[in-house]
N, C-alpha and C positions, 0 to 999 in steps of 0.2 A: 217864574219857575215854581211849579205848583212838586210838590212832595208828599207822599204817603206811603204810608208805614201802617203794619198791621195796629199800631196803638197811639199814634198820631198824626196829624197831618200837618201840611205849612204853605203857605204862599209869600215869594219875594219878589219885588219889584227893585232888578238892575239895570245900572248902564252900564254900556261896554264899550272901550275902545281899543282898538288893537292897532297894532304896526307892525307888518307886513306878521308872518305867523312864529315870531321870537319874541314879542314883546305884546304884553295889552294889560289891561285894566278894569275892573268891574267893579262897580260900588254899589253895593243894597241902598236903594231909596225907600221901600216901605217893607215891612211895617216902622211903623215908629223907633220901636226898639232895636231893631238894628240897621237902622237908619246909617248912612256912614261907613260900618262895614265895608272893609275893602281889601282885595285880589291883585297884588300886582305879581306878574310871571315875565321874567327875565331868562329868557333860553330856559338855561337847567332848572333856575330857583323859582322861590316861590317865597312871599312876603307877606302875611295878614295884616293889616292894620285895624285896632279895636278901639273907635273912639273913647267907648264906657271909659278904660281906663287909659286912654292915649296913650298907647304901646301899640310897635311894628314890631311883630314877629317873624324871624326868618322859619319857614316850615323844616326840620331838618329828613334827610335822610329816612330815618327810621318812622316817620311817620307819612309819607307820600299815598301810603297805602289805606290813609283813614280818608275817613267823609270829608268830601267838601258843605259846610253849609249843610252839613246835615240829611244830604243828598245821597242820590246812590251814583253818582259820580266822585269820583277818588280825587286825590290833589294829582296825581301822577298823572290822572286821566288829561290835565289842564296845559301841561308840560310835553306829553308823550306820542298826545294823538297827531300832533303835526311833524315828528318826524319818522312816521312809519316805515318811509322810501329810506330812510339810515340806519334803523334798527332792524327790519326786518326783510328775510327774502320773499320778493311774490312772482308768485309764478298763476296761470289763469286755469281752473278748476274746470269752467265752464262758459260755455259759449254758444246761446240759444235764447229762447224764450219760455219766461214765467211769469204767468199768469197775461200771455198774449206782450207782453214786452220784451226786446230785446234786450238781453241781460248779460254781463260777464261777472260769472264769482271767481274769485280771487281768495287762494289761501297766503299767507299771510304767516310764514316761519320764523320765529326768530333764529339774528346770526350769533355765532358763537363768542361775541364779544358784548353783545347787545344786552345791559341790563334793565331788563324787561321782565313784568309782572308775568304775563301772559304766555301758556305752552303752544296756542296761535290764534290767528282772527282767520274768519270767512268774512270777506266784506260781498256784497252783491252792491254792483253800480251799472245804471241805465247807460246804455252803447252811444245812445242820440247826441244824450248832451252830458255826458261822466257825474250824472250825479248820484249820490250814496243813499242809495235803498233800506241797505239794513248792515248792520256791521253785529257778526255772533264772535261770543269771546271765551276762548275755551282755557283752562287752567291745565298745571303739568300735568295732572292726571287724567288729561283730553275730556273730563267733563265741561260741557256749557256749563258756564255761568252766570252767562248772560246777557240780552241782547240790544241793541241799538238802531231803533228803528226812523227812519227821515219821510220826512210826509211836507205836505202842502208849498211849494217849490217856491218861488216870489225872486221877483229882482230888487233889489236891497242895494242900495249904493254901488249901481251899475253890472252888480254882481248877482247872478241864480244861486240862492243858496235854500236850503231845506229851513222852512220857517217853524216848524215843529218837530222836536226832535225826541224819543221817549224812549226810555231805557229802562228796561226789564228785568229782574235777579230771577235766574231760573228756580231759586230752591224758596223763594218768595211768590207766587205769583199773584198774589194780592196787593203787591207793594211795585210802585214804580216813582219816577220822576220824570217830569214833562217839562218842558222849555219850550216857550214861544216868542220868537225873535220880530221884532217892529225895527223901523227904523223913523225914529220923529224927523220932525219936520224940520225942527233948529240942525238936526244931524246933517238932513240933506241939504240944504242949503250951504252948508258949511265946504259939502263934496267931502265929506268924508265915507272913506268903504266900509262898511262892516264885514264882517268875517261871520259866518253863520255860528261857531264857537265849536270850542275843541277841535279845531284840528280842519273841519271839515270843510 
């Protein structure tokens, strides 16, 4: 996961394991210093664990809404993006081709019970094979705020998922973060699936 910020940047090196899209795991293997660092998400919750001072923290409530990792992905984001189809109603926006591919965008409302960051998403997903193009995320004041973009496709532990995934702050555009999904070899072997991450 590489990271940039108008006034600094970062690169982390994680593993991921997930089971089925309620439960997974991510731990920083480099850089050294946070080495360890770890993500576990449990449905709703969400747990850091900080070797420096061996403390597991539960993330509460009131902070869902901050950095992951210093990221421009949120803790919410970790938790939230995999039950879309419960929080929110979709209905299909559009049904054509862009940019010479068959595409359906999809708005994306929340329901009236659903506590949800977002005033709603446009996702755009490929007809062929459902995979996720780009996901825009707009705030209650129907401003974008910003976008999620799926690039370079790969089959990963039996499974098509978007191996690069890059998310944009519209009122940044200098700033992003980028994630690139592998799957090692001790993983495959294993037959374990990876889940492309958040949600998707």
């Amino acid at each position: 996961m590489d990271v940039v910020t108008e006034h600094w940047s970062r690169q982390l090196t994680m593993e991921i394991w997930s089971l089925g899209t309620d439960f997974s795991l991510i731990r920083v293997t480099s850089p050294a210093k946070e080495a360890g660092t770890s993500t576990l998400m449990a449905e709703n919750d969400i747990w850091n664990y900080l070797p420096k001072v061996d403390r597991t923290i539960k993330i509460p409530s009131s902070m869902m809404g901050g950095s992951w990792m210093g990221s421009h992905f949120t803790n919410d984001d970790l938790v939230k993006e995999s039950r879309l189809v419960d929080d929110y109603t979709i209905a299909i926006s559009f049904d054509g081709q862009r940019g010479g591919v068959r595409v359906w965008e999809l708005r994306l409302m929340p329901k009236p019970e659903a506590a949800v960051v977002w005033g709603h998403i446009e996702y755009r997903v490929r007809q062929n094979d459902f995979m996720p193009l780009q996901a825009a995320y707009y705030g209650e004041d129907k401003k974008l705020a910003r976008t999620l973009f799926f690039n370079e496709f790969k089959n990963m532990g039996g499974r098509l998922v978007p191996a690069l995934m890059t998310i944009q702050p519209e009122d940044k555009p200098s700033e992003r973060t980028t994630v690139v999904a592998q799957v090692s070899s001790q993983l495959a072997r294993c037959g374990v699936s990876l889940d492309s991450g958040f949600g998707t």
